[in-house]
ROVEXVEX-567986 format. One record per atom (N, C-alpha, C): residue in three letters; x, y, z. Coordinates in steps of 0.2 Angstrom, whole numbers. Layout:
+-------+-------+-------+-------+
: vexfi :    xx :    yy :    zz :
+-------+-------+-------+-------+
:   ALA :     X :     Y :     Z :
...
+-------+-------+-------+-------+
***
This chain:
+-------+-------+-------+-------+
: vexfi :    xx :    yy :    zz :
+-------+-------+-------+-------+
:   UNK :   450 :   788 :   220 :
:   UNK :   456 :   784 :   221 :
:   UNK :   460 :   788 :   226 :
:   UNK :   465 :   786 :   232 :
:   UNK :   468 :   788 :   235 :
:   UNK :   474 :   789 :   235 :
:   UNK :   477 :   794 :   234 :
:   UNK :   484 :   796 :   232 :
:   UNK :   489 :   794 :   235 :
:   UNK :   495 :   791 :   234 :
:   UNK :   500 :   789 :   240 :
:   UNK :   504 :   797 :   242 :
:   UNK :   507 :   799 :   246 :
:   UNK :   510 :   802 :   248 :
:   UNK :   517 :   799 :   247 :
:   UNK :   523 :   803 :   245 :
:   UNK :   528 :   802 :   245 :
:   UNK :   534 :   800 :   253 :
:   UNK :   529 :   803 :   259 :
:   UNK :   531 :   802 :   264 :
:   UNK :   529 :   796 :   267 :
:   UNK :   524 :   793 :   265 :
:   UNK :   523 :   786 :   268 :
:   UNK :   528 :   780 :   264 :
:   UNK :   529 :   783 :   259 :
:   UNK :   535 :   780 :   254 :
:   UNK :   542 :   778 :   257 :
:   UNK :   544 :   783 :   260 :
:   UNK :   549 :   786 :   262 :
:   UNK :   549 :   780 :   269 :
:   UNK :   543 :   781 :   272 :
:   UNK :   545 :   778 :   277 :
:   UNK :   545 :   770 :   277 :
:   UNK :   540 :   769 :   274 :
:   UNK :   540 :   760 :   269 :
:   UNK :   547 :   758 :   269 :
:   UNK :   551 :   762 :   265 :
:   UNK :   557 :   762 :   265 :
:   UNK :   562 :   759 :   269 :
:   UNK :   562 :   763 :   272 :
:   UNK :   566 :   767 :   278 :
:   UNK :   564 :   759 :   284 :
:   UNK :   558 :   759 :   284 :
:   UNK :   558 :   751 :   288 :
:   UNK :   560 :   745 :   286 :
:   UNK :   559 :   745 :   281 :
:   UNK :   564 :   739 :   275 :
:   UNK :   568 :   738 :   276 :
:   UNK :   574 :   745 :   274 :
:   UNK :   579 :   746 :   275 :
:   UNK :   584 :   743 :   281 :
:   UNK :   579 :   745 :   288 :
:   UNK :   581 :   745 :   293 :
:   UNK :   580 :   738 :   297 :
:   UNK :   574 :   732 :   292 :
:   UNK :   573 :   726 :   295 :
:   UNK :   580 :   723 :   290 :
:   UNK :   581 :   725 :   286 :
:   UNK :   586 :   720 :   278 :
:   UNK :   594 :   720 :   284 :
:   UNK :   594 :   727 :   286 :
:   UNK :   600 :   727 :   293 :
:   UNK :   602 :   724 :   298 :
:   UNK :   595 :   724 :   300 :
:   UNK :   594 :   719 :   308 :
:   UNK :   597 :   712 :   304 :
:   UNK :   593 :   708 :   301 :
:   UNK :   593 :   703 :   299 :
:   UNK :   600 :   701 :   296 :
:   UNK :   605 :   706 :   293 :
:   UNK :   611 :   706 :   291 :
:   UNK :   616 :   704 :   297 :
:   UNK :   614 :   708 :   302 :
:   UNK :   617 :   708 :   309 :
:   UNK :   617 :   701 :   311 :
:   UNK :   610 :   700 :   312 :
:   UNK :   610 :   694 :   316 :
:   UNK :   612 :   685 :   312 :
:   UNK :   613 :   690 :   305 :
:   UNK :   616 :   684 :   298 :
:   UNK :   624 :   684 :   303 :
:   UNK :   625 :   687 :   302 :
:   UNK :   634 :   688 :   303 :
:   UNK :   636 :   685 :   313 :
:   UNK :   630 :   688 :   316 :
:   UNK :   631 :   685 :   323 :
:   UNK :   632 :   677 :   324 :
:   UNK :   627 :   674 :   319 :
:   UNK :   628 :   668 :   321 :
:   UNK :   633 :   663 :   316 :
:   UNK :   636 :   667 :   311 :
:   UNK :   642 :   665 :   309 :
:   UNK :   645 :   664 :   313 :
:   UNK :   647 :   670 :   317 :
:   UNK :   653 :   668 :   319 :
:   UNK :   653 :   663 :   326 :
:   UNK :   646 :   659 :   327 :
:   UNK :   648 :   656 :   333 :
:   UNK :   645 :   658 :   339 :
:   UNK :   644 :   652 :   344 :
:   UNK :   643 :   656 :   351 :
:   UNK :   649 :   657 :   353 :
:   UNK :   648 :   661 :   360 :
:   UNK :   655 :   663 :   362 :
:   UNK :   658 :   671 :   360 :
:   UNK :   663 :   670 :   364 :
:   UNK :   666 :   678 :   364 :
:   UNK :   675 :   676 :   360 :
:   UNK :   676 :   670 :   359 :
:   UNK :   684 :   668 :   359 :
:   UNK :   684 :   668 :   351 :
:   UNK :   688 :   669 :   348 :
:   UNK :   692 :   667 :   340 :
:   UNK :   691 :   659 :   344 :
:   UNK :   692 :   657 :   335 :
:   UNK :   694 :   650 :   335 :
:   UNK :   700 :   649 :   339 :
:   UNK :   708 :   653 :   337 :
:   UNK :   714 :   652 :   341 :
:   UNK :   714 :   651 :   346 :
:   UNK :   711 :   655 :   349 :
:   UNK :   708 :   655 :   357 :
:   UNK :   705 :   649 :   361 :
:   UNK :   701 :   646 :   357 :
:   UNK :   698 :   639 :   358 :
:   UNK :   702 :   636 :   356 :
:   UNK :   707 :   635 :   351 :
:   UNK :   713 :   632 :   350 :
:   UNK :   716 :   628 :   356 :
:   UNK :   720 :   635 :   358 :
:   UNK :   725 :   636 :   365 :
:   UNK :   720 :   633 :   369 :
:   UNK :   716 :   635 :   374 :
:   UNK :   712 :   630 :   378 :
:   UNK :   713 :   623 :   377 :
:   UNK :   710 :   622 :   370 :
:   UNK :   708 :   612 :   370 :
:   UNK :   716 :   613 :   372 :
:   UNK :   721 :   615 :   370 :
:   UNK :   728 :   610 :   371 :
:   UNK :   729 :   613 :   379 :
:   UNK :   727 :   619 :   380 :
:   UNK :   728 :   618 :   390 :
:   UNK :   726 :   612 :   393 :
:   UNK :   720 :   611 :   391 :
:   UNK :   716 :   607 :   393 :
:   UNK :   716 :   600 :   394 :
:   UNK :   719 :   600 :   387 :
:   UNK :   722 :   592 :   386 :
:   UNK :   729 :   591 :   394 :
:   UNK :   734 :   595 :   391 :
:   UNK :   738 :   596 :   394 :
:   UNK :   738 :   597 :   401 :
:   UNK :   733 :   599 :   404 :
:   UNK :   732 :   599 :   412 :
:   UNK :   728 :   592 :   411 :
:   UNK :   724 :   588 :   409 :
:   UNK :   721 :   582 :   411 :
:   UNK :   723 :   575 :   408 :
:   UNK :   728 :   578 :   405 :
:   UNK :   732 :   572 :   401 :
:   UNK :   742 :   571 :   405 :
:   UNK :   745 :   576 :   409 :
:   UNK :   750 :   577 :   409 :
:   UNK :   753 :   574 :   403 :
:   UNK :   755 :   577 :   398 :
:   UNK :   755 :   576 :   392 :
:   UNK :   755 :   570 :   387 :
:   UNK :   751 :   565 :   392 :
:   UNK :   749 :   558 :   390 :
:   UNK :   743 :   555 :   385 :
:   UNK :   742 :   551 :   386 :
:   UNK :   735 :   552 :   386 :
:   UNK :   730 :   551 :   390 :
:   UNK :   723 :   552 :   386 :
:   UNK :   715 :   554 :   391 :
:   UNK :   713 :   547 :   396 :
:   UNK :   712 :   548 :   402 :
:   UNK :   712 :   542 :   406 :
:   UNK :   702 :   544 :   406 :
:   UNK :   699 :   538 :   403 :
:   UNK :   690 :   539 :   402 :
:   UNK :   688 :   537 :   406 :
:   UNK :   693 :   536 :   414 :
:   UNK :   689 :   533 :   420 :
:   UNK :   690 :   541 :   423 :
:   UNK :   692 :   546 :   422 :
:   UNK :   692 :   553 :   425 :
:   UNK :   692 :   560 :   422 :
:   UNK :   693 :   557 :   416 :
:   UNK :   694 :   564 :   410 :
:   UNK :   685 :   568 :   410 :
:   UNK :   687 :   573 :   410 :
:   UNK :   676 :   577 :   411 :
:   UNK :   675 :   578 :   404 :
:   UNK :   669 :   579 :   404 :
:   UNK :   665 :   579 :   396 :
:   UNK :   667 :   584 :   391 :
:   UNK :   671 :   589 :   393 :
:   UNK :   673 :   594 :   389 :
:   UNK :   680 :   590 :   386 :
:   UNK :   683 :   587 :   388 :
:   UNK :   690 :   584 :   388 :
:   UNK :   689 :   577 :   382 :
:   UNK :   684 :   575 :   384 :
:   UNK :   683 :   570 :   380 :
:   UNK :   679 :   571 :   373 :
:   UNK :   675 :   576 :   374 :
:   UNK :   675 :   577 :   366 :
:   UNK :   679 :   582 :   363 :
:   UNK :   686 :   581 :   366 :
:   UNK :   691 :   584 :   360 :
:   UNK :   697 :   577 :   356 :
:   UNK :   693 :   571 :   361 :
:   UNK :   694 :   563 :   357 :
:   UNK :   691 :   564 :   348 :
:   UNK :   694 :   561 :   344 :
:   UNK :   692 :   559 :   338 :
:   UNK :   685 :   555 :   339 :
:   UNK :   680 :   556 :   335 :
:   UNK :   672 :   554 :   335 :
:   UNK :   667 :   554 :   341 :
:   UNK :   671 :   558 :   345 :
:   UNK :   667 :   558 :   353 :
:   UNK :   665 :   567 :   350 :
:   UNK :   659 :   566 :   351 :
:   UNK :   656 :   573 :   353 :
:   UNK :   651 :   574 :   360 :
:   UNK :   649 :   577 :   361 :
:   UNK :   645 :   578 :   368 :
:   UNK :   641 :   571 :   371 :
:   UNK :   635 :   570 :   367 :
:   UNK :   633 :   563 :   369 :
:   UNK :   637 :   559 :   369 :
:   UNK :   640 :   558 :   365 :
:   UNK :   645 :   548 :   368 :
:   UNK :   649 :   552 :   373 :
:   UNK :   651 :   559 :   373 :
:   UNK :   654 :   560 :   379 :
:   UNK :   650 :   560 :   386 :
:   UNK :   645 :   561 :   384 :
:   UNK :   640 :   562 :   392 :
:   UNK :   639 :   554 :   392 :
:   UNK :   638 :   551 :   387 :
:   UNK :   637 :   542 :   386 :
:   UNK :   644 :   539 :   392 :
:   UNK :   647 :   542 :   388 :
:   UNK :   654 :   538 :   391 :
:   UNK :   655 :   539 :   402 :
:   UNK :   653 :   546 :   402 :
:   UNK :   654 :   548 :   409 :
:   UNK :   647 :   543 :   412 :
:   UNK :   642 :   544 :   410 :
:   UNK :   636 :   539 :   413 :
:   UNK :   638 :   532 :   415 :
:   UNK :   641 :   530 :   409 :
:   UNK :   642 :   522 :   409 :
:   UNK :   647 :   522 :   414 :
:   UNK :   652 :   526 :   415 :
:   UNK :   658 :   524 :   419 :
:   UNK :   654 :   525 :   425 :
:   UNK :   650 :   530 :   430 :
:   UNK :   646 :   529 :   434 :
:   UNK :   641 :   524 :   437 :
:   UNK :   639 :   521 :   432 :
:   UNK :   634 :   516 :   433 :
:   UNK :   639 :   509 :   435 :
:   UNK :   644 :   511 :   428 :
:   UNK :   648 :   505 :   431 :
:   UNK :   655 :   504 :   435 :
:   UNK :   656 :   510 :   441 :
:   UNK :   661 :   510 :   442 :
:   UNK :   668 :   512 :   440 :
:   UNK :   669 :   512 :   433 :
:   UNK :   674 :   516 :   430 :
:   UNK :   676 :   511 :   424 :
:   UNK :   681 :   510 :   418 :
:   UNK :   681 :   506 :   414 :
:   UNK :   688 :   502 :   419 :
:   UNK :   687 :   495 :   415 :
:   UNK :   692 :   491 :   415 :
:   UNK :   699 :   489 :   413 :
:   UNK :   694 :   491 :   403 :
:   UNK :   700 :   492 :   399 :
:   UNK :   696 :   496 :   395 :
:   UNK :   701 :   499 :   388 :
:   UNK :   697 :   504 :   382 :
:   UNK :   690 :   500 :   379 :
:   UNK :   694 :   493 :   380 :
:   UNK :   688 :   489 :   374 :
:   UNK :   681 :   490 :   378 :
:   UNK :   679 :   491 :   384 :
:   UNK :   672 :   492 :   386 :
:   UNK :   668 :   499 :   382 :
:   UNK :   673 :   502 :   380 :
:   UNK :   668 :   508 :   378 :
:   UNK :   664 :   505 :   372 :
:   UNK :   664 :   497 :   369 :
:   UNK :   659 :   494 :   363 :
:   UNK :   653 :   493 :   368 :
:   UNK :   652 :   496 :   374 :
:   UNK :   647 :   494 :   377 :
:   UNK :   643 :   500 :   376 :
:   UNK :   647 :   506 :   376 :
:   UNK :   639 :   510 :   376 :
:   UNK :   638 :   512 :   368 :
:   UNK :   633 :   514 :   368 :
:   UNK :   628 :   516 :   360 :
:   UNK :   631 :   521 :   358 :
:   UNK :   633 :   520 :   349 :
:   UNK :   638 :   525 :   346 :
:   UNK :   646 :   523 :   346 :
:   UNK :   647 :   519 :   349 :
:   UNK :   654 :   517 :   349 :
:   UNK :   658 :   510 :   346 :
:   UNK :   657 :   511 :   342 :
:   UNK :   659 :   503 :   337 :
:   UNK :   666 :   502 :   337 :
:   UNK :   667 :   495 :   333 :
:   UNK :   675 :   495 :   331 :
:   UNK :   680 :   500 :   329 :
:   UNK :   676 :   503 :   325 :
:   UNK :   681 :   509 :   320 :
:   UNK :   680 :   513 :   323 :
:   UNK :   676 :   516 :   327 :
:   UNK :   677 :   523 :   332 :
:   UNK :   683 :   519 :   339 :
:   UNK :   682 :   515 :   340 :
:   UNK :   688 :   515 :   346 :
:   UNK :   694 :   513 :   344 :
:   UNK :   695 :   510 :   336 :
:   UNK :   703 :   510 :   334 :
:   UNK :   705 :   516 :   334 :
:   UNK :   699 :   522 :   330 :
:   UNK :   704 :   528 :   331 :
:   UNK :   704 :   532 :   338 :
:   UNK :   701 :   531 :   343 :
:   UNK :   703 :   534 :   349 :
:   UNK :   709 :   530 :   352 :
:   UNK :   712 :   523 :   352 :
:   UNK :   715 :   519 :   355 :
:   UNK :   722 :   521 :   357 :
:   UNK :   724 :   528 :   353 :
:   UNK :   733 :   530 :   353 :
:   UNK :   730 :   536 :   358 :
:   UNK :   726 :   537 :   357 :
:   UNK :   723 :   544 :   362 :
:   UNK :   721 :   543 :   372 :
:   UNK :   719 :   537 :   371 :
:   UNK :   716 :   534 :   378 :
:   UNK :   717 :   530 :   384 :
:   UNK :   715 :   529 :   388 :
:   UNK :   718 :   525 :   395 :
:   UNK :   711 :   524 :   399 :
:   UNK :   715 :   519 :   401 :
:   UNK :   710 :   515 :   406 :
:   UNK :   712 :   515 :   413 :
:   UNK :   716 :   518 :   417 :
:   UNK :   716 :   519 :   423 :
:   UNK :   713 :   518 :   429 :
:   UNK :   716 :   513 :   433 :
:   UNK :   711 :   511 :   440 :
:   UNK :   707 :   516 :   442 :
:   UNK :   702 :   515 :   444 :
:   UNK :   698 :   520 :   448 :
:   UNK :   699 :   521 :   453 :
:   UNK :   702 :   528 :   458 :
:   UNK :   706 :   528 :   464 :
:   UNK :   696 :   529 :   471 :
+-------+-------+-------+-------+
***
């Protein structure tokens, strides 16, 4: 039978130890998010942001770009890329109530954007 040596033990170990770390590391990396910003950070942008494309009004969805628009209640990236598609294809909205045109957007998601949004000519 073949003896184990205390030194392969050690090192057994020792690489364990050091994969149980990695994995701890890249636990904690992706908690915290992509990106380099705190959340407060992100914060203060969406309200810059709001704030430069809103002049403190509300979101005009025949001009507002996709980052803007999924900071609307139930708009996230797709109905936001949905929404900018659809206003291209169709020239720009009329009124708020076309947005029941594109997929993802029902009654109850556009009563709660309705105090948030505008319909502006398209210049």
């Amino acid at each position: 039978m073949k003896r184990v040596r205390i030194s392969d033990v050690l090192c057994l170990l020792c690489a364990a130890v050091f994969a149980f770390a990695c994995l701890q590391y890249r636990a904690a990396e992706a908690a915290e998010g992509p990106g380099i910003y705190t959340e407060r950070q992100r914060a203060e942008y969406h309200v810059q942001l709001m704030e430069e494309e809103t002049d403190g009004g509300k979101i005009d969805i025949n001009s507002a770009s996709a980052e803007t628009l999924t900071l609307l209640p139930g708009i996230g990236e797709v109905r936001a890329e949905a929404i900018i598609s659809y206003r291209e294809a169709h020239g720009g909205f009329k009124s708020v109530d076309e947005l029941l045109e594109i997929d993802g957007i029902g009654p109850a998601i556009l009563e709660g954007l309705e105090e948030y949004i505008t319909a502006e000519e398209m210049k």
